[in-house]
C-alpha positions as CSV (number, residue, x, y, z in Angstrom):
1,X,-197.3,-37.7,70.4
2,X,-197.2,-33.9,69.9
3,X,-197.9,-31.6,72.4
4,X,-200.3,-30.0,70.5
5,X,-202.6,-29.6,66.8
6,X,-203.7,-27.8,64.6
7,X,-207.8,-28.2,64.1
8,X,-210.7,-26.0,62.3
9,X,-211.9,-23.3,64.5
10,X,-214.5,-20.6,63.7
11,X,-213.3,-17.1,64.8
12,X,-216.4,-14.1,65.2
13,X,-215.5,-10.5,65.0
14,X,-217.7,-9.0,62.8
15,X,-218.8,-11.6,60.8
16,X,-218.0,-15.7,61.4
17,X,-215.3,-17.2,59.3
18,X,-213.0,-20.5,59.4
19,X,-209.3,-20.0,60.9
20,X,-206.9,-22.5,62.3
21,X,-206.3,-22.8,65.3
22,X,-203.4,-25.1,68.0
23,X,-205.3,-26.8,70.7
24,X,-203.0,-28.5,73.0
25,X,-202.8,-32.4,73.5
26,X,-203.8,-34.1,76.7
27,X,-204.0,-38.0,77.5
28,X,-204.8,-40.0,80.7
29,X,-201.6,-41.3,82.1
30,X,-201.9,-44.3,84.8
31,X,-199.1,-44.8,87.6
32,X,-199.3,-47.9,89.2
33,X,-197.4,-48.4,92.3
34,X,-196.0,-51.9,93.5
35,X,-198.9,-53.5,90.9
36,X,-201.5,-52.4,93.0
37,X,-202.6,-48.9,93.9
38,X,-203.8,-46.9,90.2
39,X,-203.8,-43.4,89.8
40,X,-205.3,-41.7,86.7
41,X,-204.5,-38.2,85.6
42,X,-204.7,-36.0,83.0
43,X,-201.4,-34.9,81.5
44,X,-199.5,-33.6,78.4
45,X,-197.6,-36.4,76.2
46,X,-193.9,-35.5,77.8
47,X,-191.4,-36.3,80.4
48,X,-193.7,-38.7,82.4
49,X,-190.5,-40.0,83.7
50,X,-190.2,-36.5,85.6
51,X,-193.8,-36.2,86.4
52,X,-193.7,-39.7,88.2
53,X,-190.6,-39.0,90.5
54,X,-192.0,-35.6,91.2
55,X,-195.3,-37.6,92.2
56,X,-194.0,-40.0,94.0
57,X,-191.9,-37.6,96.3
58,X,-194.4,-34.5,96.2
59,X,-197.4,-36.7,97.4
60,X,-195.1,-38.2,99.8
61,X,-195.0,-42.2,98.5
62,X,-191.4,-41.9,98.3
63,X,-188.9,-40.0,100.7
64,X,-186.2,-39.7,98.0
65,X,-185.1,-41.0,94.3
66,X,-183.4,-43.8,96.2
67,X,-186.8,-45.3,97.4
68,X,-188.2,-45.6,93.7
69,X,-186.8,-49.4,92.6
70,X,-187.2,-49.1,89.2
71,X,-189.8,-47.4,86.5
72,X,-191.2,-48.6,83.6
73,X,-193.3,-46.5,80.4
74,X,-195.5,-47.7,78.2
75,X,-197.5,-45.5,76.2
76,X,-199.7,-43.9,79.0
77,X,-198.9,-46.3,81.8
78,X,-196.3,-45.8,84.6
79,X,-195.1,-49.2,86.5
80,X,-193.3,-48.1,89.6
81,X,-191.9,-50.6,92.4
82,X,-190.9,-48.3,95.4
83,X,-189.3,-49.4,98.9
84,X,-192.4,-48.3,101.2
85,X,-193.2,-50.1,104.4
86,X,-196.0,-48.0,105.2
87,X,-197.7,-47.6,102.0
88,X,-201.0,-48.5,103.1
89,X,-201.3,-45.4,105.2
90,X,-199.5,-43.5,102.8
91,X,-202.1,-44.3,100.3
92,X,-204.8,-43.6,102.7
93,X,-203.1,-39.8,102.7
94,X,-203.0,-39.5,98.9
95,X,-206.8,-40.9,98.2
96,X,-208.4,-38.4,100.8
97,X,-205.9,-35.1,100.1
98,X,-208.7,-33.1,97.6
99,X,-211.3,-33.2,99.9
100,X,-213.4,-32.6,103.3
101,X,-210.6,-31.1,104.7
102,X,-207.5,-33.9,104.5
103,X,-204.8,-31.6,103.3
104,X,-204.9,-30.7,106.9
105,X,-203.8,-34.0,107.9
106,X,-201.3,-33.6,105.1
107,X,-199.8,-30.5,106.6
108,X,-199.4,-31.6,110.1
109,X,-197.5,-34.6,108.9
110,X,-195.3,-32.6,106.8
111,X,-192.3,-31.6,108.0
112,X,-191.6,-27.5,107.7
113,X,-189.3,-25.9,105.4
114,X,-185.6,-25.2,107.0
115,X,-183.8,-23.3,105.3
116,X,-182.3,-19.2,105.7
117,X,-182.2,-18.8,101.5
118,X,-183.3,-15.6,100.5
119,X,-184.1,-14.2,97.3
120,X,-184.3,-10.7,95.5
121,X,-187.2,-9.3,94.2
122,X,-185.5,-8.9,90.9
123,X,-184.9,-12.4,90.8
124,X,-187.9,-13.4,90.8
125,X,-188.9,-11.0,88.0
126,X,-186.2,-12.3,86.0
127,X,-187.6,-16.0,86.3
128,X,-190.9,-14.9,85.4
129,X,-189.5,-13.6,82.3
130,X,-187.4,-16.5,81.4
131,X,-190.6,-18.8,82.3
132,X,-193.0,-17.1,79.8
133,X,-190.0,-17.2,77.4
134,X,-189.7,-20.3,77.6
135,X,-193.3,-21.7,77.2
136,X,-193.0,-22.0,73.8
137,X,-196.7,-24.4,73.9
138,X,-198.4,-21.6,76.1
139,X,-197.3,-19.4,73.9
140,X,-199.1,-21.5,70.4
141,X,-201.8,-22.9,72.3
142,X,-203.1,-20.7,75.6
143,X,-203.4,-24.1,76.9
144,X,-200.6,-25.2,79.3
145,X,-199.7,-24.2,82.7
146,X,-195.6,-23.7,83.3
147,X,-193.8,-24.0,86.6
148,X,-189.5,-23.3,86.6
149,X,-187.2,-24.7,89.1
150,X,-184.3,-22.0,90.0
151,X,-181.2,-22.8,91.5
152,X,-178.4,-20.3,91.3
153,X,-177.4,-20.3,87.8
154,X,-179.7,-23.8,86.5
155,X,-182.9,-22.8,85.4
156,X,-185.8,-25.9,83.9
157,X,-189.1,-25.3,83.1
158,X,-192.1,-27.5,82.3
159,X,-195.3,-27.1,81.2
160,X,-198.8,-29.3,81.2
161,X,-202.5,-29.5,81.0
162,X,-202.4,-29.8,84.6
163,X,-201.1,-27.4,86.9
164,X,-200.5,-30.3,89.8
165,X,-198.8,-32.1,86.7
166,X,-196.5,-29.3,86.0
167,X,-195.0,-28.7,89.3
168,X,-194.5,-32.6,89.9
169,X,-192.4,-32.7,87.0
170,X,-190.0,-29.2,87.2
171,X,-190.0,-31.3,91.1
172,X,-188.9,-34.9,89.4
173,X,-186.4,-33.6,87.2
174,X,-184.6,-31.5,89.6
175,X,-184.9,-34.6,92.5
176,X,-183.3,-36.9,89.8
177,X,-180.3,-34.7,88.7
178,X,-179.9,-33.9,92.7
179,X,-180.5,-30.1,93.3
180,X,-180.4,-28.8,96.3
181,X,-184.4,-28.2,96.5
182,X,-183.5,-25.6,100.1
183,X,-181.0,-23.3,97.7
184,X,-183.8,-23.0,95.3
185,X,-187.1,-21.1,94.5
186,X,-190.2,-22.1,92.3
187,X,-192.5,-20.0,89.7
188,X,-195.1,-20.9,88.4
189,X,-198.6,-19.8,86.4
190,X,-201.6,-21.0,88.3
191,X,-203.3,-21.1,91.8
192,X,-202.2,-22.3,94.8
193,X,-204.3,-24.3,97.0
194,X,-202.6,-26.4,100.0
195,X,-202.3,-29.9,98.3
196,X,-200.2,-28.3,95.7
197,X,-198.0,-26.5,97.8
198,X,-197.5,-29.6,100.1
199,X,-195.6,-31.1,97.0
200,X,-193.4,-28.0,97.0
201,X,-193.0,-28.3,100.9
202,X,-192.1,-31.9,100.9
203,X,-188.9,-31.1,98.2
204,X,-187.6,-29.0,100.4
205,X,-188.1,-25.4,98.4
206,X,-188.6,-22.5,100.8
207,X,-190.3,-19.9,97.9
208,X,-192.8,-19.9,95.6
209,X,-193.9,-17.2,93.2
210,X,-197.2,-17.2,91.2
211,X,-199.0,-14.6,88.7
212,X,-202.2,-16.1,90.3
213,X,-203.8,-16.4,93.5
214,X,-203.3,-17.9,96.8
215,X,-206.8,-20.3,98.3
216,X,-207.3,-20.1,101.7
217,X,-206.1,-23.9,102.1
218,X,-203.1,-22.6,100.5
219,X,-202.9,-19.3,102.7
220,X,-203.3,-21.5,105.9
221,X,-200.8,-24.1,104.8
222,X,-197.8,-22.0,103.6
223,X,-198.2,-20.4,107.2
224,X,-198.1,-23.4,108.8
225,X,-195.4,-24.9,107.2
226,X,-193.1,-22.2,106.7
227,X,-193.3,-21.6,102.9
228,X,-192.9,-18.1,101.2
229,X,-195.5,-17.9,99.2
230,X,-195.6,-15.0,96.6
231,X,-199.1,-13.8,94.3
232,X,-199.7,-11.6,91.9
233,X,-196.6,-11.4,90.5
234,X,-197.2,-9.1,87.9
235,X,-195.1,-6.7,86.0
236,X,-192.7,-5.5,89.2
237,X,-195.1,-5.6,92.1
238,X,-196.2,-9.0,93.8
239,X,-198.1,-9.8,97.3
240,X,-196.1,-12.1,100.0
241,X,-199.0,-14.0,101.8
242,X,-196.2,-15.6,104.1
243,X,-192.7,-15.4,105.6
244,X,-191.6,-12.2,104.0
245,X,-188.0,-12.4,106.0
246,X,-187.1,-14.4,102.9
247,X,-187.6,-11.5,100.2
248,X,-184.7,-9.0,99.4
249,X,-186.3,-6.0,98.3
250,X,-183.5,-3.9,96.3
């Protein structure tokens, strides 16, 4: 499937008239872990190998690659078998992280980022301009968040629907080709509340960068796990919400 179309839109300026437009494509893609425990989301058609892996590790189902047995795609459904021996209370985690509160149990169960990498501010310009570069579907469509992975010179970039959906797969690509998640930083186009930065947490990435806005789930959690957590990067100014000792400024 595409990532996007082309449909019949009506634009009004100063009078109606018929335009084309791209919309981009979404389906509902199921993972089903160990034949038992479903989860639907809403994704774009494309690397849902990545998007698993990144889900599986970012939601904490899986410690590492090595933990997922094997992996199996059809059309919209994901079949994973992973080595869990406590995936009952791991589930328990996953099914009550949006709401009343349980990201907090999330965050005290996560362990906090280690790591002395620092970046310079002009890095994290740079990325943003190679991210928007690169979202060729953003770009045709308005319709896809992007999130980019950097590691000294490597440099991916995905984009989706979904925001959650985006970061778990820049996450799954860089966990299967083995980058070293505490030598790298992460930026991205969207908000960031706490169960999406708990995914960036449990990689291993010390800093992440948004054009957007932090929630207060996210504000408490990247304090309490030791995240640098960037907003507003706009232009050449940003906000650090947390752990600043990370940033270079030139």
């Amino acid at each position: 499937m595409s990532l996007y179309r082309e449909v019949e839109a009506f634009r009004v300026d100063d009078e109606m008239r018929r335009v084309p437009e791209r919309i981009v494509n979404d389906l509902e893609v199921r993972i089903r872990i160990n034949g038992g425990l479903e989860q639907r989301f809403t994704a774009s058609p494309a690397a849902l190998k990545e998007f698993a892996t990144g889900y599986l590790l970012g939601e904490g189902l899986v410690d590492s690659v090595d933990d997922i047995r094997s992996m199996d795609i059809t059309e919209n459904l994901i079949d994973v078998e992973i080595e869990s021996e406590d995936l009952e209370i791991r589930r328990e985690l996953v099914m009550g992280s949006d709401c009343f509160g349980g990201w907090r149990q999330r965050v005290e169960m996560v362990e906090p980022v280690d790591s002395d990498f620092r970046v310079r501010a002009e890095d994290i310009f740079d990325a943003f301009r190679r991210m928007v570069k690169a979202a060729t579907v953003w770009r045709l469509t308005g319709g896809t968040h992007v999130a980019a992975l950097v590691t000294g010179d490597e440099f991916r970039v995905f984009e989706d629907v979904s925001r959650h959906v985006a970061v778990d797969k820049v996450l799954g690509s860089g966990a299967m080709d083995g980058v070293n998640f505490s030598r790298s930083f992460m930026v991205y186009s969207g908000r960031m509340p706490a169960d999406m930065l708990i995914k960036v947490v449990r990689a291993g990435v010390p800093i992440i960068a948004s054009n957007a806005a932090p929630t207060s789930s996210g504000y408490e959690a990247a304090g309490k796990t030791g995240l640098t957590m960037l907003g507003f990067v706009r232009g050449r100014r940003f906000n650090i919400y947390s752990h600043p000792e990370r940033i270079i400024l030139d």
